[in-house]
C-alpha positions in Angstrom: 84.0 88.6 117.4 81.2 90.4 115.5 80.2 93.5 116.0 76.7 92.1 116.3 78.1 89.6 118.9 79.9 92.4 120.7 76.4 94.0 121.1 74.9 91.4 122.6 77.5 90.9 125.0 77.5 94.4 126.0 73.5 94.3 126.3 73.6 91.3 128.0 76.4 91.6 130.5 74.4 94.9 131.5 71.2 92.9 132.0 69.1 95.0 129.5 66.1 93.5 127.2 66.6 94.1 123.5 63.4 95.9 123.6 65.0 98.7 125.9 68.1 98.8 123.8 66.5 98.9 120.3 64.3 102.1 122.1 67.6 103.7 123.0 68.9 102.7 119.5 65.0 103.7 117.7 64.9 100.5 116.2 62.7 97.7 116.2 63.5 95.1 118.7 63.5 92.6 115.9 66.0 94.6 113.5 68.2 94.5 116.7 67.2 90.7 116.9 68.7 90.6 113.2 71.9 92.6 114.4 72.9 90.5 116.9 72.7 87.3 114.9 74.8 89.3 112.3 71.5 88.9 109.6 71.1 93.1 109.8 73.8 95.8 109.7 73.5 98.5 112.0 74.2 102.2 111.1 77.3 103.7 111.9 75.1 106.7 113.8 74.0 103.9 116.3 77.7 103.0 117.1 78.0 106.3 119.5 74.6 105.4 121.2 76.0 102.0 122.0 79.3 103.0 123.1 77.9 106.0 125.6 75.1 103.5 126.7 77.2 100.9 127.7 80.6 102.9 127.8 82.5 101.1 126.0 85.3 101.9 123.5 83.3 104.0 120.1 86.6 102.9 118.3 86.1 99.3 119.2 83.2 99.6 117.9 83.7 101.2 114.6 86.7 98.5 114.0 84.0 95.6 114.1 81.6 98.4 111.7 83.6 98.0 109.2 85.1 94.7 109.7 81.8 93.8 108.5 81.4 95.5 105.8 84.4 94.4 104.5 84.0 90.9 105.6 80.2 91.1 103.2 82.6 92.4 100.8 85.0 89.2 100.2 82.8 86.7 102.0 82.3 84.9 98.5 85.0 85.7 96.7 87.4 83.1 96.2 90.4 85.1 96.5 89.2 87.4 99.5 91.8 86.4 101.9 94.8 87.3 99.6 92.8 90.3 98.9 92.5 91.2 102.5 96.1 90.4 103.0 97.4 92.6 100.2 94.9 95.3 101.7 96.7 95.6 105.0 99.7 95.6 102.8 98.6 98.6 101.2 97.7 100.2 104.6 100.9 99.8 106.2 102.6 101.1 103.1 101.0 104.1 102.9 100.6 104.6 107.0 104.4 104.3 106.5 104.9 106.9 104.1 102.9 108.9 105.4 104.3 109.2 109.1 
């Protein structure tokens, strides 16, 4: 799931507009329009408005933050998925070492 998915899920399974949301958020209701079909990335500022608005994990929300960016990253390179893959590699190597 996208973060911009997970955003309309939330909004919608509260039974908000995305005009009320994008005023919470001070955003135009077509930016958030954008963020929900994934065409607009959202700042990381309006990830604690979200998750106190529709209580909802902040860190669940950061992973799919930055899942995104990541994902524009490699999205057209032809070797992003090893790239990801050695990545996590990376991460686990040095979460290991550092424990």
């Amino acid at each position: 799931m996208t973060l911009g998915q997970k955003i309309k899920e939330l909004r919608e399974s509260s039974g908000m507009f995305q005009r009320q949301l994008a005023a919470i958020l001070e955003i135009g209701d077509g930016y958030l329009s954008k963020v929900e079909n994934d065409q607009k990335a959202i700042k990381r500022e309006h990830l604690k408005t979200i998750s106190e608005t529709f209580n909802f994990s902040f860190e669940e929300l950061e992973a799919l933050w930055i899942a995104t960016k990541i994902y524009d990253i490699v999205k057209n390179e032809k070797e992003g998925l090893n790239a990801l893959k050695a990545a996590e590699e990376q991460i686990k190597h040095k979460t290991i070492n550092n424990d």
